[in-house]
DSSP file (Angstrom, degrees, kcal/mol; ACC not computed):
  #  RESIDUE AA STRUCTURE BP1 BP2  ACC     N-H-->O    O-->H-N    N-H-->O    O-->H-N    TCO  KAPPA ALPHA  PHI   PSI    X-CA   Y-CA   Z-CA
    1    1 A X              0   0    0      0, 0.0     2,-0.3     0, 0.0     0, 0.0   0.000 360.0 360.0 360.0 136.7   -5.0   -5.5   22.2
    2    2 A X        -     0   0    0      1,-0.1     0, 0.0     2,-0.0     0, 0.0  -0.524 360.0-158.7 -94.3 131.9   -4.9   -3.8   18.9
    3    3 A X        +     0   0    0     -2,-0.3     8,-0.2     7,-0.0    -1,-0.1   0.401  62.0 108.3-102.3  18.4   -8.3   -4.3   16.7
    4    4 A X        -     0   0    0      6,-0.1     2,-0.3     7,-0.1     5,-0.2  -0.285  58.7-150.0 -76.8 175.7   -6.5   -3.6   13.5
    5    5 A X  B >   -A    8   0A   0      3,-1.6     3,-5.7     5,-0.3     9,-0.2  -0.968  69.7 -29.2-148.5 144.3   -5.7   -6.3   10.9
    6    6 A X  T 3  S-     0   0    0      1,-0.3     3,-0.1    -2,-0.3     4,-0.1   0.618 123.9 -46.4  50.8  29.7   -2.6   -6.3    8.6
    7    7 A X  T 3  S+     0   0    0      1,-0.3    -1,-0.3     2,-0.1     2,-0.2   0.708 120.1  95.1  88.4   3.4   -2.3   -2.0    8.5
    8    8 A X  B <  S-A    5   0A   0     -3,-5.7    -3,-1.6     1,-0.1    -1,-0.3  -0.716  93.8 -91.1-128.4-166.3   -5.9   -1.4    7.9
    9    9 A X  S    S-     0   0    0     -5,-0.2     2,-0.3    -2,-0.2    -1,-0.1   0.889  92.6 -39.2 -45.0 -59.0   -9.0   -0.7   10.3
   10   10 A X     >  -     0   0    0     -6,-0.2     4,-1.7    63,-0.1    -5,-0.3  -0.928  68.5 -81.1-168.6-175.6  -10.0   -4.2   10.9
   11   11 A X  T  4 S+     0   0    0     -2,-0.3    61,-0.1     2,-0.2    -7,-0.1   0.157 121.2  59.4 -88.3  -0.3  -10.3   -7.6    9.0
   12   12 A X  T  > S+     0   0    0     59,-0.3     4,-1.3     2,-0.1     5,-0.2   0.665 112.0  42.1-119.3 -65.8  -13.6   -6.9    7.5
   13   13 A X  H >> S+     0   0    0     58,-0.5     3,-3.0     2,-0.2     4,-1.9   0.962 116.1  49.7 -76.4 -77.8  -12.0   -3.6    5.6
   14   14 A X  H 3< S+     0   0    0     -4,-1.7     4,-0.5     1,-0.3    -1,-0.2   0.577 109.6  53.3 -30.0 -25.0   -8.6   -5.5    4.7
   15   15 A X  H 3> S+     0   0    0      2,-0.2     4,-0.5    -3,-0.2    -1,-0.3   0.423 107.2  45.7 -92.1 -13.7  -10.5   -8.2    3.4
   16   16 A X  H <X>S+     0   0    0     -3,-3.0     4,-1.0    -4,-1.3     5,-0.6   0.552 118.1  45.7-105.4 -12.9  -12.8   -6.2    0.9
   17   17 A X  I  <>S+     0   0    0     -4,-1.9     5,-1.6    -5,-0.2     4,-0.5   0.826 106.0  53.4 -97.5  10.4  -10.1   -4.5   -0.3
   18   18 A X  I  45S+     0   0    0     -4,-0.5     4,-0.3    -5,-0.3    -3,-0.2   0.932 130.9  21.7 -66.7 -49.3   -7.7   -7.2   -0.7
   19   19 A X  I  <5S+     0   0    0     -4,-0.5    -1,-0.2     2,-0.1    -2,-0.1   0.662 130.1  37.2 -94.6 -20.9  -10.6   -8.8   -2.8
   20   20 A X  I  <5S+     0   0    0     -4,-1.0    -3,-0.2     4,-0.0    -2,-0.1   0.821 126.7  19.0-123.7 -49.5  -12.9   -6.3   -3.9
   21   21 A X  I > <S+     0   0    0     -5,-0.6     3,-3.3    -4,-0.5    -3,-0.2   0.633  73.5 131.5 -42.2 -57.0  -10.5   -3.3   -4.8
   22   22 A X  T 3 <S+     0   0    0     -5,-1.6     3,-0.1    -4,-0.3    -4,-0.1  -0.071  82.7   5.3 -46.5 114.1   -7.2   -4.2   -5.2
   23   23 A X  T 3  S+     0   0    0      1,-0.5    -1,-0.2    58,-0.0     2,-0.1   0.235  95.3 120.3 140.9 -72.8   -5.9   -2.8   -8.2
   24   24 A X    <   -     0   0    0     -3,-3.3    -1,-0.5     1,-0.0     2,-0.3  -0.274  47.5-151.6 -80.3 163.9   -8.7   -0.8   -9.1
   25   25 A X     >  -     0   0    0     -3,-0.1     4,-3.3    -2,-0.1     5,-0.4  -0.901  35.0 -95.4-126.2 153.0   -8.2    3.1   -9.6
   26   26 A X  H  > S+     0   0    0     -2,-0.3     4,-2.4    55,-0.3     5,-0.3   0.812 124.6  53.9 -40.8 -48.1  -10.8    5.8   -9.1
   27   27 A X  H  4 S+     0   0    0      2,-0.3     4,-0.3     1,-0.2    -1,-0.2   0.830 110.5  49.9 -38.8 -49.1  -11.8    6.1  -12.9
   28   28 A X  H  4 S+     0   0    0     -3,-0.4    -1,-0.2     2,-0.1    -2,-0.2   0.918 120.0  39.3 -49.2 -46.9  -12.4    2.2  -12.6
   29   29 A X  H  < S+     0   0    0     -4,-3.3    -2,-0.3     1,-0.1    -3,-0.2   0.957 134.3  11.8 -89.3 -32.0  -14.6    3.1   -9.3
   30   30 A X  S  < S-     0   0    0     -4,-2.4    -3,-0.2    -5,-0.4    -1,-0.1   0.695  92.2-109.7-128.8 -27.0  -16.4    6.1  -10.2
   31   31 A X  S    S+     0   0    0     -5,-0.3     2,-0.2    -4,-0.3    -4,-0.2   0.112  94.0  86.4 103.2 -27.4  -16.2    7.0  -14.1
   32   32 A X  S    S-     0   0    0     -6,-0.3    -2,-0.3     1,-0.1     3,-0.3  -0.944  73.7-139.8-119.8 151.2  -13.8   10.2  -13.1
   33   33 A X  S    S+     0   0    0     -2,-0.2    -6,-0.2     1,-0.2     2,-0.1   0.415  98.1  32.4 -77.6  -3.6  -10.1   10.5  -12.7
   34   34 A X  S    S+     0   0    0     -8,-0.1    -1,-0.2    -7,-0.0     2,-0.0  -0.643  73.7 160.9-150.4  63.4  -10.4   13.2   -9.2
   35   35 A X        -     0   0    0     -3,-0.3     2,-0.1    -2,-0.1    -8,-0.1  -0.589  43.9-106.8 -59.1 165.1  -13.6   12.3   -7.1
   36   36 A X     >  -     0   0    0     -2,-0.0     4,-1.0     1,-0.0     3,-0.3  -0.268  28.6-111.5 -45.9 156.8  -13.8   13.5   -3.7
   37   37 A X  H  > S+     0   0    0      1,-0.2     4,-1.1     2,-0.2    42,-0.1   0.331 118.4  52.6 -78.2  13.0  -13.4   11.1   -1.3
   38   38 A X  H  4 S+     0   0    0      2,-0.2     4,-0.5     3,-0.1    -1,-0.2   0.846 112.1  46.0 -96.6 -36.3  -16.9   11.4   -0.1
   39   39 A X  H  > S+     0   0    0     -3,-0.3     4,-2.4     2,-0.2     3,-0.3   0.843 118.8  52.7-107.0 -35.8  -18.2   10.9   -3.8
   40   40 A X  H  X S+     0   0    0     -4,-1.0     4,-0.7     1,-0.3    -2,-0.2   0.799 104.5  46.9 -24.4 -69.2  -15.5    8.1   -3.6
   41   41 A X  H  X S+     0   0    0     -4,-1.1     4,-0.9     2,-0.2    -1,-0.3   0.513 106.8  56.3 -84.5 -19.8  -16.4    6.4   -0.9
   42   42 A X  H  > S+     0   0    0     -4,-0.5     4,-2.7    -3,-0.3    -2,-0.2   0.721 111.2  51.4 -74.1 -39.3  -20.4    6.2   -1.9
   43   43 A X  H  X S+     0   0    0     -4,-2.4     4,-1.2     2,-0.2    -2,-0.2   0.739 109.1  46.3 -81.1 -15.7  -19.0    4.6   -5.0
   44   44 A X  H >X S+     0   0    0     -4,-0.7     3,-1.7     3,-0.1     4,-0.7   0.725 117.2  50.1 -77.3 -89.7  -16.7    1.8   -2.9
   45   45 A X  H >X S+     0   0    0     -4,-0.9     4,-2.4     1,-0.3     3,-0.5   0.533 111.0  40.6  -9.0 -76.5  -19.7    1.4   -1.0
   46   46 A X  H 3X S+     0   0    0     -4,-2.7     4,-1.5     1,-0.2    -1,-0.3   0.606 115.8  60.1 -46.4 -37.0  -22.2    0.9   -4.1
   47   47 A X  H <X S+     0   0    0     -3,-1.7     4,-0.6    -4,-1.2    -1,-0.2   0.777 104.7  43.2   8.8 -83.4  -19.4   -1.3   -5.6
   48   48 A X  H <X S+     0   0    0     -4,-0.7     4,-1.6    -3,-0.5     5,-0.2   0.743 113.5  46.6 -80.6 -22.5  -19.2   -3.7   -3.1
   49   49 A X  H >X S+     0   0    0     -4,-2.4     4,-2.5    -5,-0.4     3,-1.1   0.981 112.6  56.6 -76.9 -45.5  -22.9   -4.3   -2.4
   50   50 A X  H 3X S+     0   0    0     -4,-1.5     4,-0.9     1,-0.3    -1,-0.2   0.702 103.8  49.9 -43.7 -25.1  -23.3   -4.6   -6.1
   51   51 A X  H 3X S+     0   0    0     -4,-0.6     4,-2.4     3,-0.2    -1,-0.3   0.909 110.5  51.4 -86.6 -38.0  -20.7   -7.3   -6.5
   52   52 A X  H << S+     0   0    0     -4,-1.6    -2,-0.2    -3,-1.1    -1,-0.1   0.712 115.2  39.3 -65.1 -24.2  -22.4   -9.3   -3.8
   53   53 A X  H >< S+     0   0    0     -4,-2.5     3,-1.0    -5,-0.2    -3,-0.2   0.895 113.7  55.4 -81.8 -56.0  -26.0   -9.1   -5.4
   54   54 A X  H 3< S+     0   0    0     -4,-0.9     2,-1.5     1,-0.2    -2,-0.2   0.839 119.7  33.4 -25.9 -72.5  -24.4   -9.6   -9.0
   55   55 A X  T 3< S+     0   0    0     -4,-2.4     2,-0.3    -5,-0.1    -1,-0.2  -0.238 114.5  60.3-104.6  56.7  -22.6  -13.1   -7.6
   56   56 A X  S <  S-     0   0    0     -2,-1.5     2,-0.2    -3,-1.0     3,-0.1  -0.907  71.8-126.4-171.8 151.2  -25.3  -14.5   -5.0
   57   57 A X        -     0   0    0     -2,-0.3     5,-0.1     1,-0.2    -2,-0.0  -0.542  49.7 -85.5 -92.2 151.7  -28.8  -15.5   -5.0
   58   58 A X  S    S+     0   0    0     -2,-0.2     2,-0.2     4,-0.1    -1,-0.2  -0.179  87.1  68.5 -56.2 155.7  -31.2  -13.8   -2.3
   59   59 A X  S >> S-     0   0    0      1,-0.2     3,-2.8    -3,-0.1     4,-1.0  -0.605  90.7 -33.2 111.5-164.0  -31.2  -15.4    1.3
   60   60 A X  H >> S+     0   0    0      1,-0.3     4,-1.6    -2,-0.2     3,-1.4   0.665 127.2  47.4 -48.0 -54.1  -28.6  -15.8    4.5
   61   61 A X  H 34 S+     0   0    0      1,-0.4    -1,-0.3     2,-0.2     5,-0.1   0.395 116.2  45.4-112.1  -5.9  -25.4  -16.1    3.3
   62   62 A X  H <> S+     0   0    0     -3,-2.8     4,-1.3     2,-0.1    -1,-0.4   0.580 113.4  57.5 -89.9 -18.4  -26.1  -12.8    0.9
   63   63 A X  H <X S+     0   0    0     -3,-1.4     4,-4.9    -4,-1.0    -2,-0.2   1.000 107.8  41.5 -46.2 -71.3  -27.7  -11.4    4.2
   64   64 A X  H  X S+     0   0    0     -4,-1.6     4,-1.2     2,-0.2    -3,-0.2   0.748 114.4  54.1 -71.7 -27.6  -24.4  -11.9    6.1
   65   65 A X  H >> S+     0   0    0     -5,-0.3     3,-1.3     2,-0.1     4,-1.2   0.926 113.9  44.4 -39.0 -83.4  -22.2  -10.5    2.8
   66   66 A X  H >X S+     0   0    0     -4,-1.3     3,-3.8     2,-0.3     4,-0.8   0.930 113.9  47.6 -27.2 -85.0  -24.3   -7.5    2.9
   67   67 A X  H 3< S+     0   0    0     -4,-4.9     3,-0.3    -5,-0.3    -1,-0.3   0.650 100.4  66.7 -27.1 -46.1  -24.0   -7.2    6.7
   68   68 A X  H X< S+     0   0    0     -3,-1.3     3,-0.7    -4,-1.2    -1,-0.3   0.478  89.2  66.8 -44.0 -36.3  -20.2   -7.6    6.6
   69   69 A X  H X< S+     0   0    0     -3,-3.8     3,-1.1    -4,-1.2    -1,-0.2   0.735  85.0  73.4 -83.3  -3.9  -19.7   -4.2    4.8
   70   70 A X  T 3< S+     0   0    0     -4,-0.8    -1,-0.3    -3,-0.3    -2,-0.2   0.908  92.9  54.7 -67.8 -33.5  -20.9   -2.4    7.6
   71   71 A X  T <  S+     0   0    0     -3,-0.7   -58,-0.5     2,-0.1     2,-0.4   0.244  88.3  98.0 -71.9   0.5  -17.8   -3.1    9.4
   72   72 A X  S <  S-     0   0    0     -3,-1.1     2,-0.6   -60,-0.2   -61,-0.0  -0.820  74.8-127.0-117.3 168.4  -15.6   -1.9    7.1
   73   73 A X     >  +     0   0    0     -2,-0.4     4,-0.7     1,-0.2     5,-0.1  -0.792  27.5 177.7-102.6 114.2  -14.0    1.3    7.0
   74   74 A X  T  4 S+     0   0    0     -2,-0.6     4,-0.3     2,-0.2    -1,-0.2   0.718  78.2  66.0 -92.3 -12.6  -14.9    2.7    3.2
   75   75 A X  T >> S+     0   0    0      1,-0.3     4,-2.7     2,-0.2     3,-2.2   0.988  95.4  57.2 -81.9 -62.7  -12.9    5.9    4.0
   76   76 A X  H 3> S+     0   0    0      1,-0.3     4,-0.9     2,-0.2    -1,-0.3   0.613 109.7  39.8 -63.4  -4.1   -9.8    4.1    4.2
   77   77 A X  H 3< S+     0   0    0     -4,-0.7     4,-0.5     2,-0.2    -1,-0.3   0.017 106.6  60.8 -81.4  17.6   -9.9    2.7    1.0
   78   78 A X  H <> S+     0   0    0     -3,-2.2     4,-2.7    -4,-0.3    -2,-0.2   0.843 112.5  40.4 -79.8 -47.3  -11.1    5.5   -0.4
   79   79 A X  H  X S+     0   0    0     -4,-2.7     4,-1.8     2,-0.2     5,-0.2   0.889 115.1  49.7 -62.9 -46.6   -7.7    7.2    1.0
   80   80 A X  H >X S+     0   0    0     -4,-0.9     3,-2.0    -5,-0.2     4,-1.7   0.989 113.4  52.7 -61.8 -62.5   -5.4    4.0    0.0
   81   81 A X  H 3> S+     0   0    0     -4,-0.5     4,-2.1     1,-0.2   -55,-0.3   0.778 115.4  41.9  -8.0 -76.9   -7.3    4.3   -3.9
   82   82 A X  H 3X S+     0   0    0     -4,-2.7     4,-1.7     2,-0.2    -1,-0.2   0.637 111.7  46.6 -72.6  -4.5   -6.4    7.6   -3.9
   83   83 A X  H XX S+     0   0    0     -3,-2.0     4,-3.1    -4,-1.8     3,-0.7   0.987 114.2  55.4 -68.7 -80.5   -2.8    7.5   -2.6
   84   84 A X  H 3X S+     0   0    0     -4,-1.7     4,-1.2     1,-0.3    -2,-0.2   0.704 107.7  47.9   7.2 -91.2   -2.4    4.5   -5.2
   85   85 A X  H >< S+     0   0    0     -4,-2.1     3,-0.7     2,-0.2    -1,-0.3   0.798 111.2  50.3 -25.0 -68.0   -3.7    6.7   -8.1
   86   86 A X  H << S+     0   0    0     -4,-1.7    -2,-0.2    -3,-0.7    -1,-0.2   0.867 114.7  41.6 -62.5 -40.2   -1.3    9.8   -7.2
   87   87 A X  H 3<        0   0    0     -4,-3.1    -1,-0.3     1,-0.2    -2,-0.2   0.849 360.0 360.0 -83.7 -21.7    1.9    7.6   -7.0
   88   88 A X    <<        0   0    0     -4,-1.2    -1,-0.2    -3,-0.7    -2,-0.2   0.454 360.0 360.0 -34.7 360.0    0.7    5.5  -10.3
């Protein structure tokens, strides 16, 4: 059995970038049009916890947000981002 969801890693990474990403372009994520994807992928990162503190009060249910981005794979939306960008 395949632990992928919809093309991506897993359901945890399809689902933050369906919601969290989609859309957006590196200059959106980072302030420059050609990060790396390493500098890229620190900025997905920083991104997503920042939209979960921004729209949640401390306690569980920002716990288990928070938790939930460990499971996703930031490197592959770092790669779709920039694929995205180049064909733009």
């Amino acid at each position: 059995m395949s632990n992928t969801y919809n093309g991506w890693t897993n359901y945890a990474t399809w689902r933050v970038n369906l919601e969290v990403f989609d859309g957006l372009s590196p200059v959106d994520i980072t302030g420059r049009e050609l990060p790396t994807t390493s500098e890229l992928v620190e900025a997905l990162k920083e991104w997503a916890e920042t939209a979960i503190e921004n729209s949640s009060e401390p306690g569980l249910a920002r716990d288990y947000a928070l938790a939930f981005l460990s499971d996703v794979d930031f490197w592959q939306i770092a790669d779709n981002v920039l694929a995205a960008y180049a064909d733009a």
